[in-house]
C-alpha positions as CSV (number, residue, x, y, z in Angstrom):
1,X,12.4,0.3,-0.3
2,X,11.0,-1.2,-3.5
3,X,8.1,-2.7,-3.6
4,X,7.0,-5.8,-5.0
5,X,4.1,-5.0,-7.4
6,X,2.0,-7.1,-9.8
7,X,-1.3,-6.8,-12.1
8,X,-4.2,-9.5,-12.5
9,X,-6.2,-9.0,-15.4
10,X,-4.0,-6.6,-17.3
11,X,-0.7,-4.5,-17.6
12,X,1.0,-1.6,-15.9
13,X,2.4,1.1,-17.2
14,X,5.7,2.6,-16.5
15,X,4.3,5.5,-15.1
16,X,1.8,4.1,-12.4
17,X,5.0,1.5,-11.5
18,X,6.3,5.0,-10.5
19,X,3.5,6.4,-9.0
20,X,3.2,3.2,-6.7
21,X,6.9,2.8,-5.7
22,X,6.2,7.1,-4.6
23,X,3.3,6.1,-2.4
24,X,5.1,3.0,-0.8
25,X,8.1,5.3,0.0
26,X,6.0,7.9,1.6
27,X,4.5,4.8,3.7
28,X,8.0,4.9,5.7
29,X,7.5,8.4,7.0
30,X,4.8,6.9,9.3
31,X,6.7,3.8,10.5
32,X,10.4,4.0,9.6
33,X,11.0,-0.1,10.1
34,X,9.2,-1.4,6.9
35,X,10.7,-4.7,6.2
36,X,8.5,-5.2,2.6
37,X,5.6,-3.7,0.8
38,X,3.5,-5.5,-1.7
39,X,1.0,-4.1,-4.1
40,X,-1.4,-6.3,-5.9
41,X,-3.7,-4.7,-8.5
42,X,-6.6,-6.0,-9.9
43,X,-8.7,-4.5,-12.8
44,X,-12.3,-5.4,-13.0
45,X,-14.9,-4.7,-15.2
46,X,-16.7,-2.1,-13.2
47,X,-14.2,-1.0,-11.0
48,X,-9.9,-1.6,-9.9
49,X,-9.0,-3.0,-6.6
50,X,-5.9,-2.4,-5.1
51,X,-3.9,-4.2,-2.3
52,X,-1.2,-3.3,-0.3
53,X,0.4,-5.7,2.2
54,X,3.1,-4.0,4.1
55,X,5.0,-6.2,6.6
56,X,7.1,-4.9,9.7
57,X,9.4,-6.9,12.4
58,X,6.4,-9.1,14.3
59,X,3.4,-7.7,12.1
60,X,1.7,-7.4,8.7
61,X,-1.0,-5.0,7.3
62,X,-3.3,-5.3,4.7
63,X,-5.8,-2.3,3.2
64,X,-7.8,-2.9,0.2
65,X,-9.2,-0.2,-1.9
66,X,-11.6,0.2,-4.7
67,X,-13.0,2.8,-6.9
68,X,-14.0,3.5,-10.9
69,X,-9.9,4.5,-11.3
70,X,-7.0,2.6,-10.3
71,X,-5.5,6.2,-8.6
72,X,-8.0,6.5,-6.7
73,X,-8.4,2.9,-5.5
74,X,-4.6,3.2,-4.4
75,X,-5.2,6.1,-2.6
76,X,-8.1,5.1,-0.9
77,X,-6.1,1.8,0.1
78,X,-2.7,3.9,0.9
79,X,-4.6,6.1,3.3
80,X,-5.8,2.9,5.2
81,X,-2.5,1.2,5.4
82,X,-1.1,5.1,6.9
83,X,-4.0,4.9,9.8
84,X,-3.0,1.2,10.2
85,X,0.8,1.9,10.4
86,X,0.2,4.9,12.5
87,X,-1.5,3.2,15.1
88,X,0.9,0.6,15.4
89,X,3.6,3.1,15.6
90,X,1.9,5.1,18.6
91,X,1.3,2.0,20.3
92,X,5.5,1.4,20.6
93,X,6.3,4.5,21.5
94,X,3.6,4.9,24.1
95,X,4.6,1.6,25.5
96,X,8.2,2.7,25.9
């Protein structure tokens, strides 16, 4: 899966583009149906905010980060999106 990603307030490097599409992949080792995944960054002036929207048959998640580095924002934000996708993925099988 590719995900869609785009900047406000600035450019992105090759690199992080790489580092992004890496963490949205891993996403699909916690629910395997992932339909689309977004990422909106944002660069402030104190700190970067990252978005990811990540949409499944019948659902969407959102998880928000933010922190002084743009890594760090997008891991704090990937690790909610994994608790999020987790649940929802225990929830089908346990109703099953």
């Amino acid at each position: 899966m590719q995900p869609r990603i785009s900047m406000r307030h600035g450019k992105i490097s090759e690199e992080t583009k790489a580092h992004i599409a890496d963490s949205c992949t891993k996403l699909e080792h916690y629910f395997d149906r992932i339909v689309d995944c977004e990422v909106i960054l944002d660069k402030e002036k104190h700190d970067d905010k990252v978005e990811i929207i990540v949409k499944v048959p019948q659902r969407t998640f959102a998880a928000t980060g933010a922190a002084d580095n743009l890594y760090k924002a997008l891991a704090e934000a990937e690790s909610k999106i994994e608790s999020q996708l987790r649940k929802h993925h225990d929830k089908l099988v346990s109703h099953h």
